[in-house]
N, C-alpha and C positions, 0 to 999 in steps of 0.2 A: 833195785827199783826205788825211785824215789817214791817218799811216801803220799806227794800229792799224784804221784802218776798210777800208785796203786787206788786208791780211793776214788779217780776219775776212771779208772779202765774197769771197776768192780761195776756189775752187773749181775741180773738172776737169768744166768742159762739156762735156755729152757733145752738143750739136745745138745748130748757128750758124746765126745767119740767112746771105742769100748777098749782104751788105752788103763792097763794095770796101772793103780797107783803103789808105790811102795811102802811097807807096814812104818819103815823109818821116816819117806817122806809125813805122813799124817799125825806120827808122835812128832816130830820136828811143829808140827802148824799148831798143834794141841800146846805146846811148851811154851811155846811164844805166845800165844791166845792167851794162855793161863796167868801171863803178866796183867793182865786188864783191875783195872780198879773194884774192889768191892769195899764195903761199907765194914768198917772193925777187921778187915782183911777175913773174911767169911768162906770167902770165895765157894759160891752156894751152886752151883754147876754139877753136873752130872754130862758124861757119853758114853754114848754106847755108838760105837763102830762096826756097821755091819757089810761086808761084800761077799761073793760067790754067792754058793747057795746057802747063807746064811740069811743075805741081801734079797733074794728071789725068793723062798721060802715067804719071808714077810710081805714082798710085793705081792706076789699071788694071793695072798690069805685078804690084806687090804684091798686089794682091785675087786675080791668077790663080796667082801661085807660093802662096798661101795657101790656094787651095781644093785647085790640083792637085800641092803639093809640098809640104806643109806639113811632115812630117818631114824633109826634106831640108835645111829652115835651121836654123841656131843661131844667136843672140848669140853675139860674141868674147867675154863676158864672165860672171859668173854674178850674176843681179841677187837672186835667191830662193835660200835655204838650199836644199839638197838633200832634208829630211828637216823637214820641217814641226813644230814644238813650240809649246808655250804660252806667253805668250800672244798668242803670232801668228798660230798657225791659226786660234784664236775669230776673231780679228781680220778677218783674211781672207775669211773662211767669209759673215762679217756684210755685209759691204759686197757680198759679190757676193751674197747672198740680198736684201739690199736693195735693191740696183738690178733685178735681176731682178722683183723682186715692184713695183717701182714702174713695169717697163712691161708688167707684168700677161703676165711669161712664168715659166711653169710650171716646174720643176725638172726635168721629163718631154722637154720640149720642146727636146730637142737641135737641131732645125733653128733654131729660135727663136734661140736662143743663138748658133749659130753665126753669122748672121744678124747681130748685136749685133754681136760682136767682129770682124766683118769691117768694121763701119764704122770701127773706127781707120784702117782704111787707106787712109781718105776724107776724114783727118780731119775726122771727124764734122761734115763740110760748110764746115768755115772756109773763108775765102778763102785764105787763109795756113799755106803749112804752114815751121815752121821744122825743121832738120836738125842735129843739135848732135852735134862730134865733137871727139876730144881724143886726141895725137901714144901709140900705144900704148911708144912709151919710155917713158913718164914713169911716174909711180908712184903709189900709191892715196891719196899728199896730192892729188896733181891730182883725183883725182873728186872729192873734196870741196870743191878750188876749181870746179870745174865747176856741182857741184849748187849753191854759194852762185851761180852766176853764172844760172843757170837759176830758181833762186828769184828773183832781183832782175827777169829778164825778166817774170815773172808779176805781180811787183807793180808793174813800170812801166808794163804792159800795163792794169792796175786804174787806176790815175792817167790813164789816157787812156780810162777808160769800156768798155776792151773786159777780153775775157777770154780763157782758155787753156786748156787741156788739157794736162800731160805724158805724153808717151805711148813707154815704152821698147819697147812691144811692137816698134815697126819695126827695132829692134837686131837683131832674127830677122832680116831681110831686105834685111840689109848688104849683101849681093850683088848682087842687085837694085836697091837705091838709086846704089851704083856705076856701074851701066848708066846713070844717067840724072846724076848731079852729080860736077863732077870734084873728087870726094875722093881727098887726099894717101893714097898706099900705106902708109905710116905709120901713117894715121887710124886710130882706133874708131868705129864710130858709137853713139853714147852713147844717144840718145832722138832721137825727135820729139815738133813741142811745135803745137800747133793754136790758130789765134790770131784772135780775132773779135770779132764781136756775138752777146753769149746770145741764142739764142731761146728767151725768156723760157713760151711757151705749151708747151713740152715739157714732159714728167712728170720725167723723166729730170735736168732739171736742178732738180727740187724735191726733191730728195734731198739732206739734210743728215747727212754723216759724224759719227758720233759721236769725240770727242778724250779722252783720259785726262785726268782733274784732276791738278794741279800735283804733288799730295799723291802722287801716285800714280807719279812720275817723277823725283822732286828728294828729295836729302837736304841739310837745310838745318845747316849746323856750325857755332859761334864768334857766333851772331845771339845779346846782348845783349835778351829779352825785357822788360826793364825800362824800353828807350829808347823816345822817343814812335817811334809808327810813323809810316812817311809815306806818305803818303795817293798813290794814283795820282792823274795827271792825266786828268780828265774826257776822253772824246772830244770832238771836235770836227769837223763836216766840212773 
C-alpha cells in the first residue's frame, strides 16, 4: 500500500468484525511503529496488548465504573482545552452531530448516546485492544514522540488490511486498567487504541471527517513563484 493511500484510507472505526488477529500480525505493526522519531532516541512508549478474556475482563470492569462511577474518574492529564473557542468547537460540535445523525440518534436521546460512548469500552468489538503509556517523568516532547509512535501503529496497521480506532477516553479509567495490566507506577496511561477488521456494513463507519484545505493551515514564505512547480507523485497501490 502506498503510503499516501494508507494515511487517506486511515480512519477511527467505530464497529469490527470478531475476526482473530494474529500474535505475529501485531508484533509485526508494533516493529514498524517503533521506527517513529523520539527526541535523544528515548523512545518513551509503553503497550500493553489485551484480547480474549483478558480484553473482556477489563471491558466489563470499565463499562461498570462508567455507568456507576463515572465522576469519580479523571485522566492524569488534560487532553481538551478547558473552555472551548473557535475554531474548535465548530469542529467538535460537527463530528459528534455527524456521527450521531449517521446512527440515526436524536440530539434528545440521551440514553442513545450514552449507549454509543459506552461502547469504546468494548473497543467497539475489536479483537484487539492495545494500551499505550508513557513514564509520567518525562515531559511534553515525549507526547509528541508518543502520538508519532501511535500514528505510525495506524498506518502499519493499514498496510496489513486492518484498522484502528484511537481512543483516549480510557485515560479516564487508569484505575481501573491498573487492576487488570501490570502498569509501571511511573506510568500514564495515554490512550487505547482498537485494532481490527472494519465492518464494512456499519453506518458508523461510512462517516467521512471533513479536513481543513492546506490553504487554511500553512503559510507558505521564500517560495520563488516563477520556478517550474513539481508535480506530485501519482498514487499508486
Amino acid at each position: 500500500m502506498h503510503i499516501d493511500a494508507a494515511i487517506r484510507s486511515r480512519k477511527s472505526v467505530r464497529r469490527f468484525l470478531p475476526h482473530d488477529i494474529p500474535q505475529q500480525v501485531v508484533e509485526h505493526i508494533l516493529e514498524v511503529a517503533a521506527r517513529a522519531p523520539s527526541g535523544s532516541n528515548v523512545q518513551p512508549w509503553h503497550v500493553h496488548v489485551l484480547t480474549g478474556s483478558a480484553k473482556q475482563a477489563l471491558c466489563d470492569d470499565i463499562q461498570k465504573a462508567a455507568k456507576e462511577q463515572a465522576g469519580e474518574h479523571d485522566a492524569e492529564y488534560r487532553y481538551y482545552p478547558d473552555d472551548w473557542f473557535e475554531p474548535y468547537l465548530s469542529r467538535r460540535r460537527t463530528i459528534g452531530f455527524d456521527l450521531y445523525d449517521t446512527l440515526g440518534i436524536s440530539r434528545e436521546d440521551l440514553a442513545a448516546r450514552e449507549r454509543q460512548h459506552l461502547r469504546n469500552f468494548q473497543f467497539f468489538d475489536a479483537p484487539v485492544g492495545l494500551l499505550i503509556s508513557l513514564d509520567r517523568r518525562l515531559n511534553i516532547g515525549s507526547y509528541m514522540d508518543v502520538g508519532m509512535f501511535i500514528q505510525n501503529i495506524m498506518l502499519a496497521a493499514r498496510g496489513q488490511g486492518l484498522h484502528t480506532c484511537p481512543q483516549a477516553a480510557f485515560a479516564w479509567y487508569h484505575k481501573v486498567v491498573r487492576e487488570h495490566v501490570p502498569m509501571a507506577e511511573n506510568d500514564i496511561l495515554v490512550c487505547g487504541i482498537a485494532l481490527g477488521h472494519e465492518d464494512r456494513s456499519a453506518p458508523e463507519n461510512a462517516l467521512e471527517t471533513e479536513r481543513e484545505p492546506v490553504a487554511g493551515f500553512t503559510t507558505f514564505l521564500g517560495f520563488d513563484e516563477q520556478h517550474e512547480r513539481v508535480s506530485v507523485r501519482p498514487l499508486t497501490a
